[in-house]
PyMOL Python script that loads the backbone (N, CA, C, O; Angstrom):
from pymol import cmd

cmd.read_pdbstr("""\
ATOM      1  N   UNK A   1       2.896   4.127 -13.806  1.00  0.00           N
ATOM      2  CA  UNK A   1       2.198   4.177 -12.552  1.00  0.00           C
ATOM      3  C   UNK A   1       2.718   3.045 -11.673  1.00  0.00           C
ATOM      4  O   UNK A   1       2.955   1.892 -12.033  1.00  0.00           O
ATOM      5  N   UNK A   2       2.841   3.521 -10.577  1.00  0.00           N
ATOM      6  CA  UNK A   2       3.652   2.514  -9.051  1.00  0.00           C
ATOM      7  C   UNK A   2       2.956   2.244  -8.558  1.00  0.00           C
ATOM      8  O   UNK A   2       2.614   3.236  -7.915  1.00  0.00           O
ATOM      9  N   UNK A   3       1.962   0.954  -8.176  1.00  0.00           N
ATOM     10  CA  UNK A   3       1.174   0.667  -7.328  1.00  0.00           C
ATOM     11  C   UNK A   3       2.008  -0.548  -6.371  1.00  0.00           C
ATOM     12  O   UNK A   3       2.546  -1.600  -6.716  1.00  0.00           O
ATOM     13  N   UNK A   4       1.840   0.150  -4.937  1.00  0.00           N
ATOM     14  CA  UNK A   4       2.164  -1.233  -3.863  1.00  0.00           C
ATOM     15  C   UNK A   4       1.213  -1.571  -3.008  1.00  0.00           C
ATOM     16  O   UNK A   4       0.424  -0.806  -2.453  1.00  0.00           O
ATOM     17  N   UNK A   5       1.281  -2.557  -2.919  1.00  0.00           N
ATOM     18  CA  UNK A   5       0.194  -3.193  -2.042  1.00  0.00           C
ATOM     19  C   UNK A   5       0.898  -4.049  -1.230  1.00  0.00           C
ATOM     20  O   UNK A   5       1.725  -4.928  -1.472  1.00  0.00           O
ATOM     21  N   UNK A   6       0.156  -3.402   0.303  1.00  0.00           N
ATOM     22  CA  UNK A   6       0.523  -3.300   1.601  1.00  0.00           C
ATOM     23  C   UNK A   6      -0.060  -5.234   2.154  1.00  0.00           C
ATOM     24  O   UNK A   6      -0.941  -5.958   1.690  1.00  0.00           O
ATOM     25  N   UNK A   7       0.887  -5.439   3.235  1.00  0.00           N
ATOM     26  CA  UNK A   7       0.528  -6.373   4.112  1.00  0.00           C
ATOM     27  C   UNK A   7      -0.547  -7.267   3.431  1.00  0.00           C
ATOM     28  O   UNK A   7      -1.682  -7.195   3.903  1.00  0.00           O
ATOM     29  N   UNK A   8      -0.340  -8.059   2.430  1.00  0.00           N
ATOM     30  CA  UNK A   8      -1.314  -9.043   1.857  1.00  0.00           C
ATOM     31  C   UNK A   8      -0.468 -10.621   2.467  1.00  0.00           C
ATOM     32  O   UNK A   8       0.031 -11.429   1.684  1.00  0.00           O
ATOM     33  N   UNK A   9      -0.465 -10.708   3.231  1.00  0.00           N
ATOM     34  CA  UNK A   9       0.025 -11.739   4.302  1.00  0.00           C
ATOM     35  C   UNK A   9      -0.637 -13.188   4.049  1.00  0.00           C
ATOM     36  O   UNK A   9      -0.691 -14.066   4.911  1.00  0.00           O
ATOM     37  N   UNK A  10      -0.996 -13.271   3.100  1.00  0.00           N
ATOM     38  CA  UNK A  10      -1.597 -14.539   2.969  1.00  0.00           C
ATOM     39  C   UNK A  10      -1.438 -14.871   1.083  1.00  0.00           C
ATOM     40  O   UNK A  10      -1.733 -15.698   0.221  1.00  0.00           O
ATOM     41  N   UNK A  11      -0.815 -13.664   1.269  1.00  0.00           N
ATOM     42  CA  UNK A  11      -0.491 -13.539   0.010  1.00  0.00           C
ATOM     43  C   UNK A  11      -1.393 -14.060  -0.810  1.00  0.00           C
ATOM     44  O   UNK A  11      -1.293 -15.197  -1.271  1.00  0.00           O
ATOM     45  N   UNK A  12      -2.356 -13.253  -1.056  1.00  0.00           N
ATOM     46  CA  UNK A  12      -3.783 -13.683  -2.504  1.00  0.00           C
ATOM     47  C   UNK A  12      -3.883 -13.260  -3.167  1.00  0.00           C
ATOM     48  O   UNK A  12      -4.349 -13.906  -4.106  1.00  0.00           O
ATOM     49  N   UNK A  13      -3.571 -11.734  -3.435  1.00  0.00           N
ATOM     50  CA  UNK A  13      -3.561 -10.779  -4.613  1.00  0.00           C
ATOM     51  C   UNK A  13      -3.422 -11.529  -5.703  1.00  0.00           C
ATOM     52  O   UNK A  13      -4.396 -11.999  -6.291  1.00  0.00           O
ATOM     53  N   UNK A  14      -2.379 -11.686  -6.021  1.00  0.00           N
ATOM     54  CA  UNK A  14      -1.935 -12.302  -7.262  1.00  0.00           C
ATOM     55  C   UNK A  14      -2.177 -13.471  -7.349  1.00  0.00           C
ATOM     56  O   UNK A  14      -1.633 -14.022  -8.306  1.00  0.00           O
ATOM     57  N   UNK A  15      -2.919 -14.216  -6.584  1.00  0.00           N
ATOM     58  CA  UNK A  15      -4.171 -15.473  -6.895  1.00  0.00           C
ATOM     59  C   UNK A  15      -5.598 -15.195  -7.581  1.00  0.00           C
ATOM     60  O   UNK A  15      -6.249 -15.849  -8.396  1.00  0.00           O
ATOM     61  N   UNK A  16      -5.869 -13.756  -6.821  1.00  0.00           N
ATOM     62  CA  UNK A  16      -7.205 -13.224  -7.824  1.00  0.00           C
ATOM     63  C   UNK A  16      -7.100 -13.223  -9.190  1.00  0.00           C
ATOM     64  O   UNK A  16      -6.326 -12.590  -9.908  1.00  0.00           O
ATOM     65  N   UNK A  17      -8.221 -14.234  -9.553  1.00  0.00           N
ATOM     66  CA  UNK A  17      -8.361 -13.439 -11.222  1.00  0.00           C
ATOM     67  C   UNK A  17      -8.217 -12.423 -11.546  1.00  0.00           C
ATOM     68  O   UNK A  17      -7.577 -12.377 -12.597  1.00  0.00           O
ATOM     69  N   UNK A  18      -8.639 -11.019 -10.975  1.00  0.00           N
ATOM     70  CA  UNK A  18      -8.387  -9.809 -11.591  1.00  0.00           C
ATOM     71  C   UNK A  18      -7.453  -9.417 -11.479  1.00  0.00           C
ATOM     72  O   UNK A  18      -7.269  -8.437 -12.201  1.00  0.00           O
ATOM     73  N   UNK A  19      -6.260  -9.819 -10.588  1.00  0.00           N
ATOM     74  CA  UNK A  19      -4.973  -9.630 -10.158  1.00  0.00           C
ATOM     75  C   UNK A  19      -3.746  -8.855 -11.618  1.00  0.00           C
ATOM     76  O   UNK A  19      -2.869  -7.999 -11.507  1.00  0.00           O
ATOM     77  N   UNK A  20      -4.299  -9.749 -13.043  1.00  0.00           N
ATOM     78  CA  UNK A  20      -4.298  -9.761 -14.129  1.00  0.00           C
ATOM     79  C   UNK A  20      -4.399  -8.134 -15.073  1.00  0.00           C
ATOM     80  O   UNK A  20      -3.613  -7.762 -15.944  1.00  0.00           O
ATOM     81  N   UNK A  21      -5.486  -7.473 -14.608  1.00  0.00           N
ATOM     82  CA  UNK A  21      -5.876  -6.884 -14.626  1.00  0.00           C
ATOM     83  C   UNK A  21      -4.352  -4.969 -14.164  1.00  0.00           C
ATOM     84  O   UNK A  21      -4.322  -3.776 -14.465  1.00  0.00           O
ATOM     85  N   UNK A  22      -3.477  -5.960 -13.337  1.00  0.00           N
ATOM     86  CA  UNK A  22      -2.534  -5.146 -12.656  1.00  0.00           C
ATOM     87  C   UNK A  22      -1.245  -5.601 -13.362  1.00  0.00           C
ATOM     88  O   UNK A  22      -0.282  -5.094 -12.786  1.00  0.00           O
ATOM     89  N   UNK A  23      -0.938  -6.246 -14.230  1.00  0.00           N
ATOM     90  CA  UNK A  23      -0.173  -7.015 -15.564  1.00  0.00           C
ATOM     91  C   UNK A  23       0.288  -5.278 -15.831  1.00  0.00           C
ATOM     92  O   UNK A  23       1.281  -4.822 -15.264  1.00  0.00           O
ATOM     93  N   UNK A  24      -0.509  -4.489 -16.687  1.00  0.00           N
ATOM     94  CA  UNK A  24       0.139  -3.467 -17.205  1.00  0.00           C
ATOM     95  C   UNK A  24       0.665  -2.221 -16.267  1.00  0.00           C
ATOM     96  O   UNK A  24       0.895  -1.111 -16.747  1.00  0.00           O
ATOM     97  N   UNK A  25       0.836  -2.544 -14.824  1.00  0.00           N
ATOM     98  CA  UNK A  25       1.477  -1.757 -14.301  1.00  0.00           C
ATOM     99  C   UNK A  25       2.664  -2.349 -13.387  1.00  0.00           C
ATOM    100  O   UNK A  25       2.773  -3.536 -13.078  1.00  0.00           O
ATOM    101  N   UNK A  26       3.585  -1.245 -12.989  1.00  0.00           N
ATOM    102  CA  UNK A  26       4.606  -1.311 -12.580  1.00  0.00           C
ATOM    103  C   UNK A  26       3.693  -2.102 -10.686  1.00  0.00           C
ATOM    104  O   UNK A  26       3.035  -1.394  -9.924  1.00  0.00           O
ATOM    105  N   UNK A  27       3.964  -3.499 -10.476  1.00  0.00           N
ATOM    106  CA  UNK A  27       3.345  -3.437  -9.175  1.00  0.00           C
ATOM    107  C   UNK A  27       4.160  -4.521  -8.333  1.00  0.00           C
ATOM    108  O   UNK A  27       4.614  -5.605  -8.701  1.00  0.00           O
ATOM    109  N   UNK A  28       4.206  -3.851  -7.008  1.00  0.00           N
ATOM    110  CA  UNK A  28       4.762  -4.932  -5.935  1.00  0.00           C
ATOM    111  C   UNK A  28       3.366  -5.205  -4.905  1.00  0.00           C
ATOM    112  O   UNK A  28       2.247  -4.718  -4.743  1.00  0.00           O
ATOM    113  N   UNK A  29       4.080  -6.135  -4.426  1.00  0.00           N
ATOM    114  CA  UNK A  29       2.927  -6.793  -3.383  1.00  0.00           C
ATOM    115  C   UNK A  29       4.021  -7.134  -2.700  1.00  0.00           C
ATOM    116  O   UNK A  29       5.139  -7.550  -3.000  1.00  0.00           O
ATOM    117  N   UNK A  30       3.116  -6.706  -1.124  1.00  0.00           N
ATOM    118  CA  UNK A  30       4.517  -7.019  -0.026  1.00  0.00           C
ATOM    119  C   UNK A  30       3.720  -8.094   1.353  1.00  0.00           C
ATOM    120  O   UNK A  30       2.686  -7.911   1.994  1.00  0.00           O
ATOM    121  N   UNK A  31       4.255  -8.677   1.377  1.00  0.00           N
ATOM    122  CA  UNK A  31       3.219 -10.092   2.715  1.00  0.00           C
ATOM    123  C   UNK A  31       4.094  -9.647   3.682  1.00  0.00           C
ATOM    124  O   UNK A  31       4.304 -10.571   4.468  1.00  0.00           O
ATOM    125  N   UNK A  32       4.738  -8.589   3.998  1.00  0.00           N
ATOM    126  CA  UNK A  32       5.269  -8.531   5.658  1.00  0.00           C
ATOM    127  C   UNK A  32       5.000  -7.293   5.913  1.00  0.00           C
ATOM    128  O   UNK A  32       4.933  -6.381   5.088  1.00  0.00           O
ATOM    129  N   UNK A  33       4.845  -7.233   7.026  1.00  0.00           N
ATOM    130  CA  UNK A  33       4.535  -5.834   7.838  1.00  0.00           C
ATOM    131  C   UNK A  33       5.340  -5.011   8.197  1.00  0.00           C
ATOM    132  O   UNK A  33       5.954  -5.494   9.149  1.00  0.00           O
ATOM    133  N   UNK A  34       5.837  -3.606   7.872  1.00  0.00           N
ATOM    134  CA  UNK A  34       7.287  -2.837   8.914  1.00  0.00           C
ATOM    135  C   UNK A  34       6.443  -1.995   9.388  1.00  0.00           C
ATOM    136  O   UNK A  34       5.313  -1.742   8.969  1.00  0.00           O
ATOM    137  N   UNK A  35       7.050  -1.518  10.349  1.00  0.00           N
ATOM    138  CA  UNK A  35       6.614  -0.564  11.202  1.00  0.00           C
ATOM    139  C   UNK A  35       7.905   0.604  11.278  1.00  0.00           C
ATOM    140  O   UNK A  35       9.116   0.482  11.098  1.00  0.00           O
ATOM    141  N   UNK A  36       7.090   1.718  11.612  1.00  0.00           N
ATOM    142  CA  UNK A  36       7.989   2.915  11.398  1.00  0.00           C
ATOM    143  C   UNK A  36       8.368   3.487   9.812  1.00  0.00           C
ATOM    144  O   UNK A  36       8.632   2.995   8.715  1.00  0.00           O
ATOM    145  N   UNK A  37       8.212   4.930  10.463  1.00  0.00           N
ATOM    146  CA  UNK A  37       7.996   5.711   9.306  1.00  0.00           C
ATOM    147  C   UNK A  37       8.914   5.568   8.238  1.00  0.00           C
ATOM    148  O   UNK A  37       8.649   5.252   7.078  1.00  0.00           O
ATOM    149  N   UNK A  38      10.387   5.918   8.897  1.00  0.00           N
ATOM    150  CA  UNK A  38      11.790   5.155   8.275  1.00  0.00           C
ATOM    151  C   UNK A  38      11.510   3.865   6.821  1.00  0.00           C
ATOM    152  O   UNK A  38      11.632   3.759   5.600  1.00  0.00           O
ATOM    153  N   UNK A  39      11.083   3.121   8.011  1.00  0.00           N
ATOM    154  CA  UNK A  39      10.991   1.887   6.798  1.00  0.00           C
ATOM    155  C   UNK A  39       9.720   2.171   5.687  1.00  0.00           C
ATOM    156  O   UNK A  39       9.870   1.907   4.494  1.00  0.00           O
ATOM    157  N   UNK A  40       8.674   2.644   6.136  1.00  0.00           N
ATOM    158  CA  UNK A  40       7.783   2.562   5.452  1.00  0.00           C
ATOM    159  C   UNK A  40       7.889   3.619   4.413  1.00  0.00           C
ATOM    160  O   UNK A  40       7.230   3.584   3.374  1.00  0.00           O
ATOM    161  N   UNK A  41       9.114   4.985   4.848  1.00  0.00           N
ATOM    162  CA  UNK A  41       8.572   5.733   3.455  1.00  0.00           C
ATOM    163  C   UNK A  41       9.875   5.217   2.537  1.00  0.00           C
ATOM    164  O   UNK A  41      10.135   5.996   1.619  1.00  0.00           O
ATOM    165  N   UNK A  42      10.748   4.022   2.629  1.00  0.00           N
ATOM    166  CA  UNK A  42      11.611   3.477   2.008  1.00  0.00           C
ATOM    167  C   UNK A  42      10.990   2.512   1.098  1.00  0.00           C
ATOM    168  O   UNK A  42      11.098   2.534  -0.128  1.00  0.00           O
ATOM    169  N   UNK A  43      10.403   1.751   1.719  1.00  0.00           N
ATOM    170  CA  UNK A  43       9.111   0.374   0.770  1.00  0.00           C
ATOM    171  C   UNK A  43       8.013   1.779  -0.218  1.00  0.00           C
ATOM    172  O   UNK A  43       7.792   1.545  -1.406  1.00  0.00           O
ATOM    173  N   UNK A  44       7.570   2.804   0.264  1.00  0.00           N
ATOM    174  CA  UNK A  44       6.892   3.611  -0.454  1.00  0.00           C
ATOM    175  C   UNK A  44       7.072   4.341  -1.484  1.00  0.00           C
ATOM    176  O   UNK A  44       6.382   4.701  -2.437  1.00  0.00           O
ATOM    177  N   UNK A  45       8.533   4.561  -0.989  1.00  0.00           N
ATOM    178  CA  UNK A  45       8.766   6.212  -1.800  1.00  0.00           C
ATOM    179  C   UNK A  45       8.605   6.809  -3.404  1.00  0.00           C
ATOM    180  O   UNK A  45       8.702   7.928  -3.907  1.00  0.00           O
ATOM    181  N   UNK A  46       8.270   5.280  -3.981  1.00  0.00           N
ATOM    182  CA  UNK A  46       8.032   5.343  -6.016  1.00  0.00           C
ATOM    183  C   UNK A  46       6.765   4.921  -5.917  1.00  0.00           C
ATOM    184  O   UNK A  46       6.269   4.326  -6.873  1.00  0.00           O
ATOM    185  N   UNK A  47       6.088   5.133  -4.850  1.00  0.00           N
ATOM    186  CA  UNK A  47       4.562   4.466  -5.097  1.00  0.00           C
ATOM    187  C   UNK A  47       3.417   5.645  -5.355  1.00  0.00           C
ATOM    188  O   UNK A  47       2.928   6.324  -4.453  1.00  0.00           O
ATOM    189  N   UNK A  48       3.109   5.745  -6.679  1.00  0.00           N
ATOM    190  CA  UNK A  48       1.795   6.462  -6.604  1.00  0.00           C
ATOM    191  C   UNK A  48       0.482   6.291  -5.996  1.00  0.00           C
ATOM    192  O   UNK A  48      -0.256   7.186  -5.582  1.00  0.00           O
ATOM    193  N   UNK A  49       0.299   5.155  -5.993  1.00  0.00           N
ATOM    194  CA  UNK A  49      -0.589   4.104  -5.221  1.00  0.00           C
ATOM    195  C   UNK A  49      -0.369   3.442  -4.260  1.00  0.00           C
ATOM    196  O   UNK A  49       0.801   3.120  -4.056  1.00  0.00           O
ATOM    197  N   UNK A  50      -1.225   3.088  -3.504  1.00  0.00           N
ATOM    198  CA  UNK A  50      -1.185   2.385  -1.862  1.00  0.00           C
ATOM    199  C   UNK A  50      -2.074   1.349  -2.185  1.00  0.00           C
ATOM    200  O   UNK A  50      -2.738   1.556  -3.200  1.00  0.00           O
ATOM    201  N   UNK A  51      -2.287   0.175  -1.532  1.00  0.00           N
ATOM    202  CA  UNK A  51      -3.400  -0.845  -1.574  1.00  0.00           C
ATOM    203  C   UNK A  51      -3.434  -0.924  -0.605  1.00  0.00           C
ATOM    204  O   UNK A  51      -2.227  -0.805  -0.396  1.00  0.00           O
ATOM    205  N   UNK A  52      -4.106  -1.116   0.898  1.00  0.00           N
ATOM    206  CA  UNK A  52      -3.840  -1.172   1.927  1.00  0.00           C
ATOM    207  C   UNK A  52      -4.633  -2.567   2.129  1.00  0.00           C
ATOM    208  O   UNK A  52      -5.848  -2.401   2.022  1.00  0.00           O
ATOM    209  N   UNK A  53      -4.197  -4.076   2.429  1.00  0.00           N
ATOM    210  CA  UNK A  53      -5.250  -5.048   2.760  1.00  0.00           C
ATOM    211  C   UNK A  53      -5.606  -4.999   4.348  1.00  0.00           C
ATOM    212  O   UNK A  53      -4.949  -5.736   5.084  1.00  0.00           O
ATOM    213  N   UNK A  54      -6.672  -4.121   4.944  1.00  0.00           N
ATOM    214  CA  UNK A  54      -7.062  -3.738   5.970  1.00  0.00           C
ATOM    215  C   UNK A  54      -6.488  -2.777   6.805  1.00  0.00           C
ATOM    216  O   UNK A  54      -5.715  -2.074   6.153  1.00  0.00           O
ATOM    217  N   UNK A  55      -6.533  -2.542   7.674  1.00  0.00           N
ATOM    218  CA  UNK A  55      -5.961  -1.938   8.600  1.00  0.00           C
ATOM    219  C   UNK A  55      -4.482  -2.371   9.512  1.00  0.00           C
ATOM    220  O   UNK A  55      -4.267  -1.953  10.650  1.00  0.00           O
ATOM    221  N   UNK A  56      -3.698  -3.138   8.868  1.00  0.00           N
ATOM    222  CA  UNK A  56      -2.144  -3.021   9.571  1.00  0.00           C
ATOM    223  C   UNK A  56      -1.768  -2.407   9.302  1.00  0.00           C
ATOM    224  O   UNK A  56      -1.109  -2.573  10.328  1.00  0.00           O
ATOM    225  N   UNK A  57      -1.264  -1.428   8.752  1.00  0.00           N
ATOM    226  CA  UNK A  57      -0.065  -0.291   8.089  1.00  0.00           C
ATOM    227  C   UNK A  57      -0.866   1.360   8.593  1.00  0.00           C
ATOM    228  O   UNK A  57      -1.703   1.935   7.897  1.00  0.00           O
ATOM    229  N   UNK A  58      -0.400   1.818   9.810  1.00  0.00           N
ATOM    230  CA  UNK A  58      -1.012   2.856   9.751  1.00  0.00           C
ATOM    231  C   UNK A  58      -0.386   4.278   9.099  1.00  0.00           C
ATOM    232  O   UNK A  58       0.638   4.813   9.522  1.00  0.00           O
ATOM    233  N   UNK A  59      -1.346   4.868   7.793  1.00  0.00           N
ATOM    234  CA  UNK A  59      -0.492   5.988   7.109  1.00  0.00           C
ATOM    235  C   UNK A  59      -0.832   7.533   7.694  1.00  0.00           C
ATOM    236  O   UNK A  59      -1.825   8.244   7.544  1.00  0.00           O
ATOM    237  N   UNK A  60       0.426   7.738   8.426  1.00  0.00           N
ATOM    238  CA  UNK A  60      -0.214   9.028   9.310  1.00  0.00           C
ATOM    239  C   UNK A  60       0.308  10.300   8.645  1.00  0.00           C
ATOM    240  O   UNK A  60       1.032   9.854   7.756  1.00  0.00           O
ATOM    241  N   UNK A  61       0.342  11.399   8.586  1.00  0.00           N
ATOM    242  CA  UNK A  61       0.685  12.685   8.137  1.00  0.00           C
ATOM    243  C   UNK A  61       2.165  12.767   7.769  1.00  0.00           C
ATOM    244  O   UNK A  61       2.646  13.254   6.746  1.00  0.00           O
ATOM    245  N   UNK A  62       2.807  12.185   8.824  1.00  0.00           N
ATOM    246  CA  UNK A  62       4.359  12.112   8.692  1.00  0.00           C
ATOM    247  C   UNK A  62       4.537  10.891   7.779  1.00  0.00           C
ATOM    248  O   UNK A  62       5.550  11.049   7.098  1.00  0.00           O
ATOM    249  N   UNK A  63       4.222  10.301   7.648  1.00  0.00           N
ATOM    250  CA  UNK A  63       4.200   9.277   6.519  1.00  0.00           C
ATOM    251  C   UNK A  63       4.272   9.815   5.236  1.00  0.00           C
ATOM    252  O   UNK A  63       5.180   9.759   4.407  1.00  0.00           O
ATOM    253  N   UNK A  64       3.021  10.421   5.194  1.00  0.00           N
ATOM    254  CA  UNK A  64       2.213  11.113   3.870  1.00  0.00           C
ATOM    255  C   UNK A  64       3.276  12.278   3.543  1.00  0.00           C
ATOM    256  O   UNK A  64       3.549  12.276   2.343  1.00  0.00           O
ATOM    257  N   UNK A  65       3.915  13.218   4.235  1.00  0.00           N
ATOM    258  CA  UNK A  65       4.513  14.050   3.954  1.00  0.00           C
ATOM    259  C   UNK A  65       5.971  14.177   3.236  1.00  0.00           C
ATOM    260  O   UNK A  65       6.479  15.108   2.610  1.00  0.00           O
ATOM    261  N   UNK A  66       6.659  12.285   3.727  1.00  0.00           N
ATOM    262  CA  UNK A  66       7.461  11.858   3.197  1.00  0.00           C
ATOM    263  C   UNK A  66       7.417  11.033   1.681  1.00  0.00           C
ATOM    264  O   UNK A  66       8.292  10.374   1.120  1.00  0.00           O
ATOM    265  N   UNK A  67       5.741  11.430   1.197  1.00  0.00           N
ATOM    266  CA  UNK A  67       5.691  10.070  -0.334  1.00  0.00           C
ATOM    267  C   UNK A  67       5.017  10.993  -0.923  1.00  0.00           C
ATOM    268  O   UNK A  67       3.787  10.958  -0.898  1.00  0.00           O
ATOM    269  N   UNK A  68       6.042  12.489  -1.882  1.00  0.00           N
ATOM    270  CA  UNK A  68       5.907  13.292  -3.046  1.00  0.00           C
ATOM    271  C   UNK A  68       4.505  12.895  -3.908  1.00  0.00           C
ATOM    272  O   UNK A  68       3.418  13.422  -4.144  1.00  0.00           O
ATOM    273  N   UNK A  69       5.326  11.427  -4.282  1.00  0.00           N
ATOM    274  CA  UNK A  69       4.560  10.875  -5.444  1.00  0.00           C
ATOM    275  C   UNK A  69       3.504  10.497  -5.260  1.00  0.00           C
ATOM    276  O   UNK A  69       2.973  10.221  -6.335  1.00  0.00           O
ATOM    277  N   UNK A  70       2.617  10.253  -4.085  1.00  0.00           N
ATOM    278  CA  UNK A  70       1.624   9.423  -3.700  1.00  0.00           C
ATOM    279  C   UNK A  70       0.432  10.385  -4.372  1.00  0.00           C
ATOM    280  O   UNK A  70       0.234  11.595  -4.263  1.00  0.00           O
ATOM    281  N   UNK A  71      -0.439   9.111  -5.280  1.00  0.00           N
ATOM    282  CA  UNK A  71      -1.628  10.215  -5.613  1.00  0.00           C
ATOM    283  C   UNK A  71      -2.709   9.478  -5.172  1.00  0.00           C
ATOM    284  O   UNK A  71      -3.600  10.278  -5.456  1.00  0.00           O
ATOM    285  N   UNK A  72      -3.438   8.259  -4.544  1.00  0.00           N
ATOM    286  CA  UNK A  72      -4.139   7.710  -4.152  1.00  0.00           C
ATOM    287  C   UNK A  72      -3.796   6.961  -3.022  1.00  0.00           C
ATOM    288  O   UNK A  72      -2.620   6.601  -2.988  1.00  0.00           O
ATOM    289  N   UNK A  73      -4.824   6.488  -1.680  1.00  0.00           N
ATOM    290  CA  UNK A  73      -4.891   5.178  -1.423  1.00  0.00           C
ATOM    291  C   UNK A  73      -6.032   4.392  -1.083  1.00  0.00           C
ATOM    292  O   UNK A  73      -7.109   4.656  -0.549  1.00  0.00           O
ATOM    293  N   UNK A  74      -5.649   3.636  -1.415  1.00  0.00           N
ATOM    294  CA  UNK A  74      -7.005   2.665  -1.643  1.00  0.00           C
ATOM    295  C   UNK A  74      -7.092   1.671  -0.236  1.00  0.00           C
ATOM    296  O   UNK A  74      -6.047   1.143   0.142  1.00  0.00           O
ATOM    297  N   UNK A  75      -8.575   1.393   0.650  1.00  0.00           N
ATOM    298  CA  UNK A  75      -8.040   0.522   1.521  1.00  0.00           C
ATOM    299  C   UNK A  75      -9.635  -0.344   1.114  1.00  0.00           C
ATOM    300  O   UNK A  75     -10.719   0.034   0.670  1.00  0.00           O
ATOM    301  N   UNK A  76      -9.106  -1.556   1.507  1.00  0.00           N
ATOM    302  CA  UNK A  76      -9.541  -2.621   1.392  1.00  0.00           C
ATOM    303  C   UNK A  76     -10.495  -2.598   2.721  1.00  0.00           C
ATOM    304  O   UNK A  76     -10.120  -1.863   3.634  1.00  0.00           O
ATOM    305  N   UNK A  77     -12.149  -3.626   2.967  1.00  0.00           N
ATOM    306  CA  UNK A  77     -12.596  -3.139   3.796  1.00  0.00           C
ATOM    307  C   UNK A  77     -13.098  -2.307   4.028  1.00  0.00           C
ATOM    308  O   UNK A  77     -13.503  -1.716   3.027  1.00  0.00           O
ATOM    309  N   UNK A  78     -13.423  -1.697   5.269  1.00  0.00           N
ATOM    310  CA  UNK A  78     -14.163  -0.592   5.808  1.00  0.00           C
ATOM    311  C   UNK A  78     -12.816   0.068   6.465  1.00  0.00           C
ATOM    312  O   UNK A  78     -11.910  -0.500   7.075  1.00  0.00           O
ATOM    313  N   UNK A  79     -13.004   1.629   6.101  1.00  0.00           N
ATOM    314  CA  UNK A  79     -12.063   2.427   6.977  1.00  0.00           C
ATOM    315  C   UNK A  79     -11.983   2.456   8.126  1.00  0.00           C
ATOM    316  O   UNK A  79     -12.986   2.582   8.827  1.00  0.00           O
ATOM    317  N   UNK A  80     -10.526   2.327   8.716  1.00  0.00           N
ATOM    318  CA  UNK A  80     -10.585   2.801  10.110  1.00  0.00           C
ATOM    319  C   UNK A  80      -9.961   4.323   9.979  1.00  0.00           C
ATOM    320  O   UNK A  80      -9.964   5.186   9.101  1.00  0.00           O
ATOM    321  N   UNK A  81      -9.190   4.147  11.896  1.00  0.00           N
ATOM    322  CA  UNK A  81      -8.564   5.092  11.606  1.00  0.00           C
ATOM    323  C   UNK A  81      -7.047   4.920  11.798  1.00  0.00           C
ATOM    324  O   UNK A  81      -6.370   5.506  12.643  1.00  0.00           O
ATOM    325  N   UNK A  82      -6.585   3.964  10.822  1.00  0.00           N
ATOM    326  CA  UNK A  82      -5.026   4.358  10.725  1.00  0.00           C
ATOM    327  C   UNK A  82      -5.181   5.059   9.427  1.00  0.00           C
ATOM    328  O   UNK A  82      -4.090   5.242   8.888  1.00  0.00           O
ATOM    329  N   UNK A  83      -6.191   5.505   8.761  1.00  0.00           N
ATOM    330  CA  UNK A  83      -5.520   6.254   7.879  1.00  0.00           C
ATOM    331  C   UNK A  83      -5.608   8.086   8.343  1.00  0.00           C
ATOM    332  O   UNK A  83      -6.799   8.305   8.564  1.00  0.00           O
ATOM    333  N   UNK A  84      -5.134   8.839   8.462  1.00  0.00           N
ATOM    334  CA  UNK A  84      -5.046   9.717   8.387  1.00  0.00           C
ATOM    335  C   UNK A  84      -5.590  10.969   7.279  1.00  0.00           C
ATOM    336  O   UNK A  84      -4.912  11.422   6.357  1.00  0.00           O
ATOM    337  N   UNK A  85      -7.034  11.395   7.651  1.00  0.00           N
ATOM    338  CA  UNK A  85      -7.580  11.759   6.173  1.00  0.00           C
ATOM    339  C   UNK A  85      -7.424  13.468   6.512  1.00  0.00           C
ATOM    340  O   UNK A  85      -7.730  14.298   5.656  1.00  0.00           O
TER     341      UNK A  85
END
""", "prot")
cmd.dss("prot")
cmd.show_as("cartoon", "prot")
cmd.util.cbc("prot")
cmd.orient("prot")
């Protein structure tokens, strides 16, 4: 299982204690932001999982249509609407 986790810009994830907890999976954590679909379904494309830390990364249809593998995403917070449901 591929989990990435989006725009953690302060980079804390992997300061959390439970962070640990993500040890037995395949996982990146990314602290910069891209924009555009291009880049984003390139950083995505082996990710079964999304972490989204709030609302910077908006995942729109054309996004989604380009990441096969995607079977969840998870957003941190309260939903807005960059996600596309």
């Amino acid at each position: 299982m591929n989990i990435v986790i989006l725009d953690d810009y302060q980079d804390a994830v992997r300061k959390l204690q439970c962070a640990s907890r993500l040890e037995a999976y395949s996982t990146k954590v990314f602290t910069n932001t891209v924009k555009g679909i291009g880049q984003l379904s390139v950083r995505l494309r082996e990710a079964d999982i999304i972490i989204l830390i709030r609302e910077r990364t908006p995942i729109t249809r054309q996004l989604l249509d380009k990441l096969p593998r995607l079977k969840l995403v998870v957003q941190t917070g309260r939903l807005g609407n960059h996600v596309d449901v």
